[in-house]
C-alpha positions in Angstrom: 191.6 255.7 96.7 194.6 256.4 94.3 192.4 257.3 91.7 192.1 260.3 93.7 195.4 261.2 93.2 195.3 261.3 89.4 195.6 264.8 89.0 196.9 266.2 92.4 195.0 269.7 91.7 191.6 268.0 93.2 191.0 269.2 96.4 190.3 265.7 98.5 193.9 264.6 96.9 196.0 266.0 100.1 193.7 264.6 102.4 194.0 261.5 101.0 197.4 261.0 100.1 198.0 261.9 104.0 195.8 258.9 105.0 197.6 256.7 101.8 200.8 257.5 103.5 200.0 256.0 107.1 200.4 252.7 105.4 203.2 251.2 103.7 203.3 250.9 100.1 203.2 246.9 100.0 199.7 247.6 100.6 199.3 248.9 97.4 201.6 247.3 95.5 199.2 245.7 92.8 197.6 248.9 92.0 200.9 251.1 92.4 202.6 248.5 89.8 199.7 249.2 87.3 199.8 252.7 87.6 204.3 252.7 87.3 203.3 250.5 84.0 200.4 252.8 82.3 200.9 255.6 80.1 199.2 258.0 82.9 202.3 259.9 83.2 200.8 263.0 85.1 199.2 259.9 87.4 202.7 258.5 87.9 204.5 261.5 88.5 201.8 262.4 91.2 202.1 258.4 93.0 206.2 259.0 92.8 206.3 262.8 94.3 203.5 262.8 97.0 203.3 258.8 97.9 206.4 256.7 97.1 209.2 259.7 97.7 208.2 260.6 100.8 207.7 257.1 102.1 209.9 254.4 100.3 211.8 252.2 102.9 214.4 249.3 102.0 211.2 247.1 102.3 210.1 249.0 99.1 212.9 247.2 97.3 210.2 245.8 94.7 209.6 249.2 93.3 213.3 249.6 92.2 213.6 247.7 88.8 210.7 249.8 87.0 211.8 253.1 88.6 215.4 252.1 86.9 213.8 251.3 84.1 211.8 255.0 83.6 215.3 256.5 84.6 217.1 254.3 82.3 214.6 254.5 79.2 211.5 256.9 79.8 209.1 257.4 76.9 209.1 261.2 75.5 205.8 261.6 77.7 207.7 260.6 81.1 210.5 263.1 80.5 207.7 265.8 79.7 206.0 265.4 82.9 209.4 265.5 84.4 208.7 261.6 86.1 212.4 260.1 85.1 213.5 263.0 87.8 211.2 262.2 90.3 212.0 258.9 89.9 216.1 259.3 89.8 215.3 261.4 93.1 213.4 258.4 94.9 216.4 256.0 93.9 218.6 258.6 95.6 216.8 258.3 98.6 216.7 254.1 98.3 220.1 253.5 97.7 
């Protein structure tokens, strides 16, 4: 289902992010970790706005080191889909 969330401009992606985000993110922490360590960047910058920000809880705690790691280093593609300020925002909200 978080394929679906690739490019956000897809019309089913709302719906089902909303249904995504009545779980919490431990369920998806295999795939979520694969997508924070692909070069997707339009794909990560979609999973950290519309599924981790709004729901990340101090059980989260295993997504902190690589979303300090794209704050602390992003590639040239991260900073150009703007995903090392998402993710500085989420770490906002964690700490």
């Amino acid at each position: 289902m978080l394929e679906w969330l690739q490019d956000y401009n897809w019309p089913p992606a709302d719906l089902i992010c909303e249904y995504l985000l009545k779980f919490p993110l431990i369920t998806y922490k295999k795939e979520i970790s694969e997508i924070l360590n692909s070069n997707d960047n339009v794909w990560k910058y979609w999973i950290l706005l519309r599924l981790i920000k709004p729901s990340i809880t101090k059980n989260d705690h295993w997504l902190i080191p690589r979303i300090r790691e794209i704050i602390m280093n992003p590639s040239v593609d991260e900073k150009g889909e703007e995903v090392d300020k998402i993710a500085q925002e989420i770490l906002e909200i964690f700490i």
